[in-house]
C-alpha positions as CSV (number, residue, x, y, z in Angstrom):
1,X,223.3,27.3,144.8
2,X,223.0,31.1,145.3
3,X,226.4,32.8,145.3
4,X,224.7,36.2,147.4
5,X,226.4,37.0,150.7
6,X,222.9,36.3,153.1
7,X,222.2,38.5,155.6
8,X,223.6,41.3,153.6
9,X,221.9,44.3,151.3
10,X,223.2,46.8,149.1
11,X,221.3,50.1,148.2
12,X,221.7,52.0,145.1
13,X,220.4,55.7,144.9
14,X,218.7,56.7,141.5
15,X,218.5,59.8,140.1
16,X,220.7,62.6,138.4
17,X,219.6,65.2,140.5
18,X,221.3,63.5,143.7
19,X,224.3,63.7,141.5
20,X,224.0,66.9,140.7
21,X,224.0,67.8,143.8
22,X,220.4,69.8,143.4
23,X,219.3,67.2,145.7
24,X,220.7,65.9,149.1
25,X,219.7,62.5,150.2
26,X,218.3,61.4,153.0
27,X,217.2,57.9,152.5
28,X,221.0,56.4,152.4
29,X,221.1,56.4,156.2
30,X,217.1,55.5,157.4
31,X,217.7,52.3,155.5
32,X,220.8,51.3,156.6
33,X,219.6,51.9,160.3
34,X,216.0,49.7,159.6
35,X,218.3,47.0,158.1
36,X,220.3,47.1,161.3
37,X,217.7,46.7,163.2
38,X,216.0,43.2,161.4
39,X,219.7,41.6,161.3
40,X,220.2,42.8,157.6
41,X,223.5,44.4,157.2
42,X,224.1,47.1,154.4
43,X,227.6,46.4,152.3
44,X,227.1,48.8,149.4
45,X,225.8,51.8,148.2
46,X,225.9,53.2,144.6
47,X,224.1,56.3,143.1
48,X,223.6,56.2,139.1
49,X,221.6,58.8,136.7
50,X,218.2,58.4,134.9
51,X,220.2,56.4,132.7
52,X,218.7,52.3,131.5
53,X,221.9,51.2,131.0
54,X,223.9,52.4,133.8
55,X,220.7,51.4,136.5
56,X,220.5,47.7,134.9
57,X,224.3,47.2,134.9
58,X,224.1,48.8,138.6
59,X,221.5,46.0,139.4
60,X,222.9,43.1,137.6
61,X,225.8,43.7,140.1
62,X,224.6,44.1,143.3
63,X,221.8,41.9,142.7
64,X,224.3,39.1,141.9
65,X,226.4,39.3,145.2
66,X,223.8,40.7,148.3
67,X,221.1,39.1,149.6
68,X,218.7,42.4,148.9
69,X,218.9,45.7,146.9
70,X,216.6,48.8,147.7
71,X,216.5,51.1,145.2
72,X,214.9,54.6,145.8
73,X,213.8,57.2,143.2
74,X,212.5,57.1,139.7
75,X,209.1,55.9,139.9
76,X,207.0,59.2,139.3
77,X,204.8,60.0,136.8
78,X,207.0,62.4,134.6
79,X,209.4,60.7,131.5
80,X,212.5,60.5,133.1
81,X,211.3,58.3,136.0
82,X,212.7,55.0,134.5
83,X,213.4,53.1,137.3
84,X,210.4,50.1,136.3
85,X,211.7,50.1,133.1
86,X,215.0,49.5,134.1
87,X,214.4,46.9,135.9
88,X,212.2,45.5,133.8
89,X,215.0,45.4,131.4
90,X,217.4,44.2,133.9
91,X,215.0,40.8,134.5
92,X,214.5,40.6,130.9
93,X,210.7,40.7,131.4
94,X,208.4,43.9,129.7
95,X,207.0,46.7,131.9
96,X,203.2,46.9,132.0
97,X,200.2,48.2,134.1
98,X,200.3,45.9,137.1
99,X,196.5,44.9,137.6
100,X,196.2,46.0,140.9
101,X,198.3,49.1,141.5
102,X,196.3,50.3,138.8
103,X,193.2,49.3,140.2
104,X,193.5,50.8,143.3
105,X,195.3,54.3,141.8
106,X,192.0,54.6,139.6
107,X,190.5,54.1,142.4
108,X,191.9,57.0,144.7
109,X,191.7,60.0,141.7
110,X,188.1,61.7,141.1
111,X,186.7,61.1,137.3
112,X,188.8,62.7,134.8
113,X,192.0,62.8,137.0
114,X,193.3,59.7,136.7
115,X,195.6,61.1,133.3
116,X,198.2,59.0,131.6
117,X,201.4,60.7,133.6
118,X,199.4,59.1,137.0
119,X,198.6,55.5,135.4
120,X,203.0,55.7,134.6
121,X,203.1,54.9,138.5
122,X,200.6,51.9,138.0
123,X,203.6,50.1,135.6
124,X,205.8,47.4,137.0
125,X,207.7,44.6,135.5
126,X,205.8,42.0,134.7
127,X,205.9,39.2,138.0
128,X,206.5,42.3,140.3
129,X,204.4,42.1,143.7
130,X,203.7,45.6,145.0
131,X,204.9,47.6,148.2
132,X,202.3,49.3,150.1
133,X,202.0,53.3,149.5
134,X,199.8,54.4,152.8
135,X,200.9,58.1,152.1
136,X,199.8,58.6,148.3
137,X,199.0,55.2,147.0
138,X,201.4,54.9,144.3
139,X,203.2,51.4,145.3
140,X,206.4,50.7,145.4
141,X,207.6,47.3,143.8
142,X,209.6,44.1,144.5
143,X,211.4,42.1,141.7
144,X,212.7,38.9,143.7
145,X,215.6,40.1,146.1
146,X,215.3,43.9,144.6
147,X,213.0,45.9,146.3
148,X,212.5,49.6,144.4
149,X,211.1,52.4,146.5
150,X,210.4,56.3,146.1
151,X,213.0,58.5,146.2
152,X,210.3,60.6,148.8
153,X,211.9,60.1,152.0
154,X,208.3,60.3,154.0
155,X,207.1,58.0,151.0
156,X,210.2,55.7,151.4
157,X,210.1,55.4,154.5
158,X,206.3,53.3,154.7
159,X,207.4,51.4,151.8
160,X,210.0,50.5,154.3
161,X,208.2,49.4,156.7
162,X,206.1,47.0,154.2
163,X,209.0,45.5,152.9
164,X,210.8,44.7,156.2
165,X,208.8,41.7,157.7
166,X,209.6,40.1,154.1
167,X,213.1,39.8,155.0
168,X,215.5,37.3,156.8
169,X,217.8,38.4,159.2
170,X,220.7,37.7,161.0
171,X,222.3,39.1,164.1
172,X,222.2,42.6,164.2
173,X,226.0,44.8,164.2
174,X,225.7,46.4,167.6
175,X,228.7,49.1,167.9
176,X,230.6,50.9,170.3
177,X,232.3,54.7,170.3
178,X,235.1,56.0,172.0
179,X,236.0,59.3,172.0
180,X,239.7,60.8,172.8
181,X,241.5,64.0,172.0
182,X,244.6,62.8,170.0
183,X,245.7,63.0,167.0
184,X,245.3,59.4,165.1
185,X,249.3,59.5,164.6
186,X,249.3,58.5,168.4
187,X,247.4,55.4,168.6
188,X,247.4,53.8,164.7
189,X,250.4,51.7,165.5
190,X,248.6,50.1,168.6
191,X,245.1,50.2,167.0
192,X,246.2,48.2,164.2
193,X,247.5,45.7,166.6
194,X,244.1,45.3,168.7
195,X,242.3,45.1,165.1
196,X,245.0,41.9,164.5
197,X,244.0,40.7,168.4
198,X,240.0,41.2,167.5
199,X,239.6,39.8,164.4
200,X,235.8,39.5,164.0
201,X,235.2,42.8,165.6
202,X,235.3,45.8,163.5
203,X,237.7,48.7,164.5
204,X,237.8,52.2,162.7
205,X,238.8,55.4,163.5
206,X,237.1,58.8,162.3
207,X,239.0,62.1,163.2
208,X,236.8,65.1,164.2
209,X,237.5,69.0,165.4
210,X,235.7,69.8,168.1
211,X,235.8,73.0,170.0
212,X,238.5,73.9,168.4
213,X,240.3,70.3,169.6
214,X,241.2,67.6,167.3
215,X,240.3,63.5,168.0
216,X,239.1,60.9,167.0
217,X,236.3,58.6,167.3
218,X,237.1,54.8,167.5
219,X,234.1,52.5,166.6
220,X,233.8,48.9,167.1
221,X,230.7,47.2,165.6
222,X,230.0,43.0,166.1
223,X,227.2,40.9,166.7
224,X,228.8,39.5,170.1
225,X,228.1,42.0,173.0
226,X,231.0,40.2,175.2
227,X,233.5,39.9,172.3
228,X,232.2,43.5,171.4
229,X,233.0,45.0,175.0
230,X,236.0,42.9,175.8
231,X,237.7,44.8,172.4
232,X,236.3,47.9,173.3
233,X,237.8,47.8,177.1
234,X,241.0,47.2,175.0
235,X,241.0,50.6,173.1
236,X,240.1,51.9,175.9
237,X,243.1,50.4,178.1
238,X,245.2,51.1,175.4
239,X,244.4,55.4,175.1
240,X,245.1,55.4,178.5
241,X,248.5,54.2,178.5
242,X,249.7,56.1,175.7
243,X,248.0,59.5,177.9
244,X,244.4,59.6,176.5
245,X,241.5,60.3,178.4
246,X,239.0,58.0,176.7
247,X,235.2,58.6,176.9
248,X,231.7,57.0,175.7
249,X,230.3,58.8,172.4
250,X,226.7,58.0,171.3
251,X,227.4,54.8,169.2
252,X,226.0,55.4,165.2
């Protein structure tokens, strides 16, 4: 019997230059919104280097405990993309030229231009089915519950949208946002009590400056709409009496 949390995915980010800091990602947030949106909710993120080790241990992991893993990045033409190799190594299978990712690469390059570096994005491990590519052909991969993506977020994203209909979904998180201009010293007494009252609604608070004003923004997310407002009338209720003026934010 399968000990993964269903309905639930984590993403790990690949690649040292995301560490670095040379690069900023932007994939982290697109996939957690698509996951929303098909009743797949994200519980972990992770970002490791071009390292074998440290990407197969990261996968082992995650693999073990969510119902999905996307990875994104290191499956480019150039030596340190490792990312099929890794995985490869993390299934304990080998890494080889899948038949028809390499098929259809040859395929899209004139005579001649087809070079080793290219045929490197051909290689998955070996019982991988591919992701479709409709912006430059290279596929992306799935390895049973990991799917492994380009770290490209215009690429990323239609490999997205290939491996969504594959999944199974729950409910999806719907949230709320309340804005108010106090400090969170004001309310974190009484929010903590309507967090005991709405147990299987999630309740956090993120400060922000604004204008030159200090707040905060109080975020309920659940799959219930009614349980969902009821708590969120609540805060609401609550800011008032203690001399908020509460107001509706764009929820995240």
């Amino acid at each position: 019997m399968s000990t993964r949390e269903p309905h639930t995915a984590a993403i790990l980010l690949i690649g040292d230059e995301i560490l670095s800091g040379r690069t900023q990602d932007a994939n982290l947030a697109h996939i957690s919104r698509k996951l929303n949106e098909v009743g797949v909710q994200v519980r972990e993120a992770r970002v490791v280097p071009d390292i074998e080790a440290e990407i197969v241990a990261a996968l082992d992991a995650l693999r073990a405990r969510y119902a999905y893993v996307f990875t994104t990045g290191g499956i480019g033409p150039t030596h340190d993309d490792i990312t099929a190799d890794s995985v490869a190594a993390a299934f304990g299978v080998a890494c080889d030229y899948h038949p028809e990712a390499y098929a259809m690469m040859e395929a899209t390059y004139p005579p001649g231009e087809f070079t080793e570096a290219r045929k490197r994005m051909a290689r998955t491990p070996v019982g991988a089915s591919l992701i479709p590519n409709p912006v430059s052909k290279a596929p992306g991969f799935r390895m049973e519950n990991v799917f492994v993506m380009a770290g490209i977020p215009r690429v990323m994203h239609v490999m997205l949208e290939g491996a969504l209909p594959l999944l199974e979904g729950g409910a999806r998180m719907l949230s709320r946002s309340i804005g108010v201009y106090l400090p969170e010293g004001r309310f974190g007494t009484a929010l903590a009590a309507l967090q005991s009252r709405f147990a299987d609604v999630a309740i956090g608070s993120y400060p922000f400056a604004r204008d030159g004003k200090y707040g905060a923004s109080l975020v309920l997310r659940s799959p219930h709409p009614p349980r969902l407002d009821e708590a969120a009338e609540a805060v609401r209720v609550m800011l008032i009496g203690i001399g908020g003026e509460p107001f509706d934010e764009e929820s995240p």
